[in-house]
C-alpha positions as CSV (number, residue, x, y, z in Angstrom):
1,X,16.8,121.6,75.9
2,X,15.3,119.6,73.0
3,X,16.4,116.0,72.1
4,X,17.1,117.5,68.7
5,X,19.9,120.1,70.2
6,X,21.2,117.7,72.7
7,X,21.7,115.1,69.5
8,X,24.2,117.7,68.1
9,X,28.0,117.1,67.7
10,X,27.0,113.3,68.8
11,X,29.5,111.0,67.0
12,X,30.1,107.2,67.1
13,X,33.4,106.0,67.9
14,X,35.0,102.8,67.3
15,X,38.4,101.0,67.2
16,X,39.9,99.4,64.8
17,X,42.0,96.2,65.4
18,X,43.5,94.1,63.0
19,X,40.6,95.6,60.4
20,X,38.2,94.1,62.9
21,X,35.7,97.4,64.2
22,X,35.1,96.9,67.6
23,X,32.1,98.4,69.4
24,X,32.4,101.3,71.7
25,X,31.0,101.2,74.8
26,X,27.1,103.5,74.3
27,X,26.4,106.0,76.8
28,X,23.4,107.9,77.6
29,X,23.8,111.2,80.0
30,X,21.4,112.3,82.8
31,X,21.9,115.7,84.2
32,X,19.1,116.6,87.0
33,X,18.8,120.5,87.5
34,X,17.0,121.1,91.1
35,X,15.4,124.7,92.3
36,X,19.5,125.8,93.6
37,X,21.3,125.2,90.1
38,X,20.8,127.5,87.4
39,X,20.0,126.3,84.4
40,X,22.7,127.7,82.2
41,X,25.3,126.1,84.6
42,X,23.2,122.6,84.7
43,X,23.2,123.0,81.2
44,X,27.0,123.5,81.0
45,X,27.4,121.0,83.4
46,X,25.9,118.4,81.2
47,X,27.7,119.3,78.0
48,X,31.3,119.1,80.0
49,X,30.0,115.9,81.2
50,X,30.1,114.4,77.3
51,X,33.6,115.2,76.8
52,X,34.1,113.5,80.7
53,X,32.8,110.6,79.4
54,X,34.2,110.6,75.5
55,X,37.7,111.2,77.2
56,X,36.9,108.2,79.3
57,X,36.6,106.3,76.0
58,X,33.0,105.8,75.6
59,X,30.1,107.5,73.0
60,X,28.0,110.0,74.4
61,X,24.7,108.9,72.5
62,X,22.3,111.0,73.8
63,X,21.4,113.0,77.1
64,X,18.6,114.0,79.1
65,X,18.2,117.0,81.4
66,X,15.6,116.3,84.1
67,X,14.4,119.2,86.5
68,X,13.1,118.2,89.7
69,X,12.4,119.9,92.9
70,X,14.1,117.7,95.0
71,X,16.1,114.4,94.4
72,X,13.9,110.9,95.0
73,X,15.9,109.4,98.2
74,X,15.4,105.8,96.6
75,X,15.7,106.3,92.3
76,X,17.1,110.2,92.9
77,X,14.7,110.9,89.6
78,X,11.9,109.1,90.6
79,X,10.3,106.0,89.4
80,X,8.4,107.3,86.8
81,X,10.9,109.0,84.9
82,X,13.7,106.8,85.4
83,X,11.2,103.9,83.7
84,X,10.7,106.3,80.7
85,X,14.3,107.0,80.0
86,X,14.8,102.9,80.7
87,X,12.6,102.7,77.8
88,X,14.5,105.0,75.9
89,X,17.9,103.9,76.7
90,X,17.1,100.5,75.8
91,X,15.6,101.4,72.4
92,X,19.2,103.0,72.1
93,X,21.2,99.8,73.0
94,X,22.6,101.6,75.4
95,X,25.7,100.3,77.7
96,X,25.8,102.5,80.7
97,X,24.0,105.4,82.0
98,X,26.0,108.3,83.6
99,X,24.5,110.9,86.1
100,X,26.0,114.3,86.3
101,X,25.3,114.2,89.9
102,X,26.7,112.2,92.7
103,X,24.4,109.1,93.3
104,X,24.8,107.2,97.0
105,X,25.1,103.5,96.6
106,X,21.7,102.6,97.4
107,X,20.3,105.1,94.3
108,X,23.1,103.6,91.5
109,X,22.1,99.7,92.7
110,X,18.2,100.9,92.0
111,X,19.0,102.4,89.0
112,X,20.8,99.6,87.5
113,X,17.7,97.3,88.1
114,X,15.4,99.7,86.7
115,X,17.8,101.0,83.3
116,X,19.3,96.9,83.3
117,X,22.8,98.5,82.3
118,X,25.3,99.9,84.3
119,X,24.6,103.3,85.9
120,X,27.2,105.3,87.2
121,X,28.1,109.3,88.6
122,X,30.7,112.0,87.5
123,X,32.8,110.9,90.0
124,X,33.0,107.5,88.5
125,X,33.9,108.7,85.0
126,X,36.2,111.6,86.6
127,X,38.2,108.6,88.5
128,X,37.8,106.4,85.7
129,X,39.7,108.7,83.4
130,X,42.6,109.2,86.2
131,X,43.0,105.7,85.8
132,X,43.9,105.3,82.6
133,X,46.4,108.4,82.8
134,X,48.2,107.6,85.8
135,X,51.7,106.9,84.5
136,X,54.1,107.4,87.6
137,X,54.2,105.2,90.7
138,X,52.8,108.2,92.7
139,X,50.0,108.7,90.3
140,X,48.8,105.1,90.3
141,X,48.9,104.9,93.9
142,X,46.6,107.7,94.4
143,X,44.3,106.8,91.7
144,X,44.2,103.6,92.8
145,X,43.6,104.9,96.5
146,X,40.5,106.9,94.9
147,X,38.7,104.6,93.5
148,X,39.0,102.1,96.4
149,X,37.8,104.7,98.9
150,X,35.1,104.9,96.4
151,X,34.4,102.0,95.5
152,X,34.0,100.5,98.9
153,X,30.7,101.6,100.1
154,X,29.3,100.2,97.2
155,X,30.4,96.5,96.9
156,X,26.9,95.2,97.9
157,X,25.6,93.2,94.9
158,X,28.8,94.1,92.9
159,X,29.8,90.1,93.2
160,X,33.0,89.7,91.5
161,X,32.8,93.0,89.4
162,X,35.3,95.0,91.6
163,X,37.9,92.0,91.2
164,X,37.9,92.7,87.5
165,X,39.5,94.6,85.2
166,X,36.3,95.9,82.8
167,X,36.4,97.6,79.5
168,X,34.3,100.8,80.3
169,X,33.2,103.3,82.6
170,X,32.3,101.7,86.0
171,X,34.0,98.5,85.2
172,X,37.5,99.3,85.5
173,X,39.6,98.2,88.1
174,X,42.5,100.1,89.5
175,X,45.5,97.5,87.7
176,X,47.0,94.7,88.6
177,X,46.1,94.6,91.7
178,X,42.7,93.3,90.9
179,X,40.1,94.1,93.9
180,X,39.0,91.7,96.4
181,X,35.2,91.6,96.9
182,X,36.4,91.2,100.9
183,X,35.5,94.4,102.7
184,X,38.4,93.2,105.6
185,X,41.0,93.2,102.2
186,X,40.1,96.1,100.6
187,X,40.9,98.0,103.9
188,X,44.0,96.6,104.4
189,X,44.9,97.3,100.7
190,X,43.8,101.2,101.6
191,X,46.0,101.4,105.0
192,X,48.8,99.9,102.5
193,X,48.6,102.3,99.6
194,X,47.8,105.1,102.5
195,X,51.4,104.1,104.0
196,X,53.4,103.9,100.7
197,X,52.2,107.3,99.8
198,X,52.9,108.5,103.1
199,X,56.7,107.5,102.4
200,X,56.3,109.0,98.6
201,X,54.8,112.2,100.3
202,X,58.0,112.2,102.9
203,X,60.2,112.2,99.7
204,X,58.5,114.9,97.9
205,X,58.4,117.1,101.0
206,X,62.6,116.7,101.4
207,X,62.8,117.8,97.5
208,X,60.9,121.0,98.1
209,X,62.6,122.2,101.3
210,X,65.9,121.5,99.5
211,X,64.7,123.9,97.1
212,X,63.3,126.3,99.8
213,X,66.3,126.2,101.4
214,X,68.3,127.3,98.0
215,X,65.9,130.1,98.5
216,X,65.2,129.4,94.7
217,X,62.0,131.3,93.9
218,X,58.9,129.5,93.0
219,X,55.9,129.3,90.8
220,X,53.4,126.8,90.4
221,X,50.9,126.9,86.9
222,X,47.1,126.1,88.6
223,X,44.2,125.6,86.1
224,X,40.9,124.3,84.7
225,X,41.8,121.3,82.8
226,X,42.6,121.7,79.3
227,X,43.7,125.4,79.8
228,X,46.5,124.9,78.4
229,X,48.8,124.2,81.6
230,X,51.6,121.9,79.6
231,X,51.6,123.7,76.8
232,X,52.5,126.3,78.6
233,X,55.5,124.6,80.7
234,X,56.8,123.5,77.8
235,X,57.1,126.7,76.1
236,X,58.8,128.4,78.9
237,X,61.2,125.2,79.8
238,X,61.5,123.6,76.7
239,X,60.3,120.7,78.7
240,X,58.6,117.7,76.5
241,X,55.4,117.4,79.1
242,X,52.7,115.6,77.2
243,X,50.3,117.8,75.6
244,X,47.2,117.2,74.3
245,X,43.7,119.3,73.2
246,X,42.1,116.4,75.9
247,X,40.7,116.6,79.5
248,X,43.4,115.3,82.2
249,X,45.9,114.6,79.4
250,X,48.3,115.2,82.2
251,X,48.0,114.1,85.5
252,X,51.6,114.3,87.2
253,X,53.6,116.9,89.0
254,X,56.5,118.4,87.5
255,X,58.9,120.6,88.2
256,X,61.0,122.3,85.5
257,X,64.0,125.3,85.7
258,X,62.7,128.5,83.9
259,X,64.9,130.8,83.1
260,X,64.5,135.1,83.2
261,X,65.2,137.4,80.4
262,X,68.2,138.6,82.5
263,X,69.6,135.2,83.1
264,X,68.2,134.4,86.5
265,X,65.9,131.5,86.8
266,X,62.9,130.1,88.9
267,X,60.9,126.4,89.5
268,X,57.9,126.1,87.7
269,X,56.0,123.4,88.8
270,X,52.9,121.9,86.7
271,X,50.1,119.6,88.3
272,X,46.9,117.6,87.6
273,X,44.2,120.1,86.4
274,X,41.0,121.0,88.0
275,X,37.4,120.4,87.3
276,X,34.2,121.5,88.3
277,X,33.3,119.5,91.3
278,X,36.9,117.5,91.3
279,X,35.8,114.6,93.3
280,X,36.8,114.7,97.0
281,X,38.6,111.0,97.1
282,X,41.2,112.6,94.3
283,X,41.8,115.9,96.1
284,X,42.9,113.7,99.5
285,X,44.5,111.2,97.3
286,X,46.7,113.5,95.5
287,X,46.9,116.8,98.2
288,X,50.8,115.4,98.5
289,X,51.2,116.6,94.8
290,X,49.2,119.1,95.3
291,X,51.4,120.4,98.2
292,X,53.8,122.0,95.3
293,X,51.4,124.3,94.6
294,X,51.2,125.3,98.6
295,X,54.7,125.9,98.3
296,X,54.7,128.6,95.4
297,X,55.4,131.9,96.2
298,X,52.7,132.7,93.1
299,X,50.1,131.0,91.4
300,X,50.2,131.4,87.4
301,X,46.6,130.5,87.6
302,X,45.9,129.4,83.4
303,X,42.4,130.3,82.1
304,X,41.5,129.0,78.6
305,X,40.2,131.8,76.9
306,X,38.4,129.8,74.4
307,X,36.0,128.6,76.7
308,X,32.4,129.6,76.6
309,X,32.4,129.7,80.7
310,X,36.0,131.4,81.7
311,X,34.2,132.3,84.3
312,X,32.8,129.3,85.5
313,X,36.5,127.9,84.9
314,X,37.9,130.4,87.8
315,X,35.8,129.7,90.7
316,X,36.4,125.9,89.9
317,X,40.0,126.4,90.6
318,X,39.3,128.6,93.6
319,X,37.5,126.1,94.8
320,X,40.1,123.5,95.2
321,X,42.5,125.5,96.0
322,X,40.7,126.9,98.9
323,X,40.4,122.9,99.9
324,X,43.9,122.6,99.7
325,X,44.5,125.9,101.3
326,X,46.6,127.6,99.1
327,X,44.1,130.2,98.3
328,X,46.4,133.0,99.6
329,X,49.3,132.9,97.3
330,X,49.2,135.6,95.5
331,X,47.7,134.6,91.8
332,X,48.4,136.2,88.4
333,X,45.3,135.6,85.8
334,X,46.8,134.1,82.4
335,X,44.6,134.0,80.1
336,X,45.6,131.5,77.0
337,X,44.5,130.4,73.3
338,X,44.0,134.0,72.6
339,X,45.0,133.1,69.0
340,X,41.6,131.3,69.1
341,X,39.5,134.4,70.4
342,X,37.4,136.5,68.6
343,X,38.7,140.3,69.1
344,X,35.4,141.5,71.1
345,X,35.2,138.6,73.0
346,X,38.8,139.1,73.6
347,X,38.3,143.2,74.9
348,X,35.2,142.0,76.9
349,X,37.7,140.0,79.1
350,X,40.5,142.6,79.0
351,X,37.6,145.1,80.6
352,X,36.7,142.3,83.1
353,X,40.0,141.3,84.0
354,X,42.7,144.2,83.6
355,X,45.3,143.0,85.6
356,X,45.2,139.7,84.1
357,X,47.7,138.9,81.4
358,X,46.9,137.6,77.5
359,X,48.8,135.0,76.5
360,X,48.9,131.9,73.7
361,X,51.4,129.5,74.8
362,X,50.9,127.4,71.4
363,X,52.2,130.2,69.1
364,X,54.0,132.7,71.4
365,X,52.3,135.5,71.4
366,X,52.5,137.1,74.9
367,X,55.1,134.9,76.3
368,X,57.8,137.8,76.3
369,X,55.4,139.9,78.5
370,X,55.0,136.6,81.0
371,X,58.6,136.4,81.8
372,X,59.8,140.5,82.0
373,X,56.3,140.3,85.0
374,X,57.9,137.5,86.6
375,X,61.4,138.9,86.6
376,X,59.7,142.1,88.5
377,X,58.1,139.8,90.6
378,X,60.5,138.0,91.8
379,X,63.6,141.4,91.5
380,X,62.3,142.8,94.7
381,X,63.9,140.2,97.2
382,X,67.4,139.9,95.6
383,X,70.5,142.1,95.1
384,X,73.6,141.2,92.8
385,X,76.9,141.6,94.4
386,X,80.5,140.6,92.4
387,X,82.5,138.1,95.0
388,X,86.0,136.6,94.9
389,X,86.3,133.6,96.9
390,X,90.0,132.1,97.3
391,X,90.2,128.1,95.9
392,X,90.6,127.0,99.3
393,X,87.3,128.2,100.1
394,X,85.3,125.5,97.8
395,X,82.4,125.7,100.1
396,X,81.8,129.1,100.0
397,X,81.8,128.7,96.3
398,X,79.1,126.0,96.6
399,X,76.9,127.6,98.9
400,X,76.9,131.1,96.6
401,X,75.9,128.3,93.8
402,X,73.2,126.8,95.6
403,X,72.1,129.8,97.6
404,X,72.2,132.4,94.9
405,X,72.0,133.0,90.9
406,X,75.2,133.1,89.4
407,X,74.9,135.0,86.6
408,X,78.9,134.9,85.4
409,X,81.8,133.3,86.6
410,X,85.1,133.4,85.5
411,X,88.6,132.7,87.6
412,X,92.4,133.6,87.7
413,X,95.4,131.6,89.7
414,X,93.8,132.5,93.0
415,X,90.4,133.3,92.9
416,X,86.5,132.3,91.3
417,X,85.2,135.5,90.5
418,X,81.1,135.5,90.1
419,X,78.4,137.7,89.9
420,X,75.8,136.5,91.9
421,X,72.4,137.8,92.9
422,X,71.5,136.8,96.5
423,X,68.4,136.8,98.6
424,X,68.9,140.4,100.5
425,X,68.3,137.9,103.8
426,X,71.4,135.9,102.9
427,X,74.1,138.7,101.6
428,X,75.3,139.4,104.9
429,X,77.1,135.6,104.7
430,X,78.9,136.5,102.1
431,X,80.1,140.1,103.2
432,X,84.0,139.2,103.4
433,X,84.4,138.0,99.8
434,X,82.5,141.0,98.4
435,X,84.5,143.7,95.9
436,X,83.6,145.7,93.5
């Protein structure tokens, strides 16, 4: 990959405050392909890298794709390259250098000497982004619980950097709580945040057995991020999720009513989208969110199919859900934008994937389709029935709510009369007050 190719697309960014331009942190990008990592993917890899890092609010100058056999234990390029593209990056004025590979704390501390500029890994600008899109209290607890797990094999020779709240990649702190240098403190602060969560974790795990025990069915959207995954809850809840055409413009659960074309309904739950190589510390950190999407009876599993690497996109997402072990819910392919496909490329993927279903949740197109599948999904396990339950009987009248869909309801001077589709496990219950 030439300089000259690489250089393509670059833009400068800058913020501007009270007409004053302020500068934007400069980045430079190192990818590393060894003998194991083909070349299209490292190439890929690298690309997906400069939106990581543009999300995370900093200019991706330049980049460098460096093939090696295997990585130097001490400078993980070796000294001789690393002191060419020191050269380099300082001709650039450049501000940090990023690594699309995971760097142990020894390498990043010799690279920082050698480049004399920060140097940080994906994982840094991965969990730097979560940072600044954390919004609920759950969120910013596991972010912050990420980068502290992190963070804390490398605070050798960080000095007071971890107690400080930075204005780029690698120098951000988790919040308020501004990090304390002392190894003993940050692991208190850890088995603290590990505790609250536990307690947030206990509260999300009564709200979905409540639901499980309404025997309301379930679905949870799964996806690279960016596929579309809000977008998409939106259109089919009329929910007001933030979307945005940005990496992790999302990162919290939710959990919205979706209602059938024949009136029933089901929970459609939307979390944090995946990524190739999604850092470990944020899959433990958030695997109690991610828990909803072990609860789904299906996976609406959203592929973008805009993207040059659908492909690449999948296995991604089966790779953390197998982590999380919810890789045998049954999973329906979705594939979204198509308004933004070119017709060939489109019937390429319809050959590959024939079960899957085309969808574009921004204009529509498809959505009809989505919902008359997931009414047969879900038809097979449920039978309406007509009941007439006498006044006096109000908690018979509240468990056919909660237990079933009650599709109309009307009453007279004696009785609630509703039409009501039960689980077929559940009908039995209600066999006295049948008629009809």
């Amino acid at each position: 990959m030439t300089r000259e190719h690489q250089a393509r697309g670059r833009r400068r960014l800058t913020a501007t405050v009270t007409d004053l331009e302020v500068r934007v942190q400069r980045a430079f990008l190192v990818g590393v392909q060894l003998p194991s990592i083909d070349p299209g993917e490292a190439d890929r890899s690298l690309n997906e890298l400069a939106l990581l890092t543009d999300t995370a609010g900093s200019d991706p100058v330049d980049m460098e794709l460096v093939r090696r056999q295997s990585p130097d234990p001490a400078i993980f390029i070796g000294k001789g390259k690393a002191q060419e593209l020191a050269g380099l990056t300082q001709a650039l004025d450049i501000d940090v250098v990023v690594f699309d590979n995971d760097l142990s704390p020894a390498q990043q501390r010799n690279l920082q000497k050698l480049f004399e500029c920060d140097v940080v890994d994906r994982e840094a600008v991965i969990l730097d982004i979560f940072a600044q899109h954390a919004r609920s209290r759950e969120g910013s607890l596991q972010v912050e619980l990420a980068l502290l797990r992190y963070n804390l094999p490398r605070l050798r020779g960080k000095g007071k950097v971890l107690s400080q709240q930075g204005a780029g990649i690698g120098t951000r702190g988790p919040g308020e709580t501004k990090l304390e240098t002392d190894r003993r403190k940050i692991l208190t602060r850890i088995s603290k945040l590990e505790h609250e969560l536990k307690e947030l974790s206990k509260t999300r795990s009564t709200q979905r057995k409540a639901r499980r025990k309404a025997e309301i069915p379930q679905a949870a959207l799964v996806g690279y991020t960016n596929a579309g995954k809000s977008t998409l809850l939106n259109r089919l809840t009329e929910a007001d999720v933030l979307a945005e055409n940005r990496l992790f413009s999302t990162l919290d659960s939710t959990v919205r009513r979706c209602t059938l074309p024949d009136g029933r309904f089901l929970l459609l739950s939307d979390t944090v989208g995946f990524v190739r190589r999604l850092p470990h510390q944020l899959v433990e950190a958030f695997r109690s969110t991610l828990d909803d999407v072990k609860g789904a009876d299906v996976l609406l599993h959203v592929v973008d199919a805009s993207d040059p690497d659908p492909q690449g996109q999948i296995e991604a997402v089966h790779d953390v859900l197998e982590e999380i072990g919810a890789r045998a819910i049954p999973e329906y392919l979705l594939f979204n934008k198509i308004d933004l496909v070119d017709p060939v490329v489109l019937g390429r993927l319809r050959n590959i994937h024939p079960d899957a279903l085309f969808i574009s949740a921004e204009t529509g197109e498809g959505i009809d389709t989505l919902l008359a599948s997931l009414g047969e999904v879900f038809e097979i396990d449920r039978k309406l029935v007509r009941l007439q339950i006498p006044y006096e009987r109000g908690d018979v009248l509240a468990a056919a709510h909660r237990i079933g869909e009650v599709v109309a309801e009307k009453h007279d001077d004696a009785f609630a009369i509703l039409e009501v589709r039960l689980p077929l496990g559940r009908v039995g219950e209600f066999e006295e007050y049948v008629t009809g």
